[in-house]
N, C-alpha and C positions, 0 to 999 in steps of 0.2 A: 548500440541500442537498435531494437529490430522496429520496423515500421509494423501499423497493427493488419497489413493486407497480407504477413508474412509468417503470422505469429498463430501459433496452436490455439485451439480454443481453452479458452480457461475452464475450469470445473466449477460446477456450483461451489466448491469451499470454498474456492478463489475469489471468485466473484464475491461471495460475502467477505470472505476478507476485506476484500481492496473497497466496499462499501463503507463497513467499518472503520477503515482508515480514511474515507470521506469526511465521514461523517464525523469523525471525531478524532482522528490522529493519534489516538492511543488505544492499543491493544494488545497490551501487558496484561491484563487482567485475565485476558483468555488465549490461554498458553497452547491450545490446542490450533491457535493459528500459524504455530511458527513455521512447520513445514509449507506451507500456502505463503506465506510471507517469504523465507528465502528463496521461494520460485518465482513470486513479485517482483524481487528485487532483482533477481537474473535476467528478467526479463526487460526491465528498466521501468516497469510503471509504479515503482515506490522506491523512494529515499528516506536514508534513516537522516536525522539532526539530532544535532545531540544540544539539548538545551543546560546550560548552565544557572546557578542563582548567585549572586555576591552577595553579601561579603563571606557567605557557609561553604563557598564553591561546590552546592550539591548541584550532582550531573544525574543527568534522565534525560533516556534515548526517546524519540518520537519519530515519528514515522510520516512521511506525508506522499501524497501524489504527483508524479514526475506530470509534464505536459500531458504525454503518450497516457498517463494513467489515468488524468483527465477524461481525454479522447477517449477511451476504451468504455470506463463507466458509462460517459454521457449517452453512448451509442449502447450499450446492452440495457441500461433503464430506458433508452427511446423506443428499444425493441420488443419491449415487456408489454 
């Protein structure tokens, strides 16, 4: 995982991205994120979980924010 003093700047897609995953942890419905999202996740400021339901065992993936992706938001919304 890189520290954020070390790390390229993100793109505005990005940034929205990883907003959306703040703000609501799913973002399936807008597919046009997924390139922004596997650079997220390379990056290490988003992790997928994969949630289960019993006794149906339906699986759906969610997405959430690692610490670092914490830190990275909190500082580009402080900077806005």
């Amino acid at each position: 995982m890189q520290s954020q003093d070390h790390m390229q700047p993100l793109s505005r897609s990005e940034l929205n991205c990883l907003r959306a995953i703040s703000q609501c942890g799913d973002i399936t419905p807008q597919a046009y994120f997924e390139p922004d999202l596997l650079r997220l996740i390379e990056l290490g400021l988003v992790e997928k979980v994969s949630l289960m339901w019993l006794p149906l065992e339906m699986k759906r993936d969610h997405y959430q924010l690692t610490p670092l992706g914490h830190q990275v938001i909190s500082n580009c919304d402080g900077n806005e």
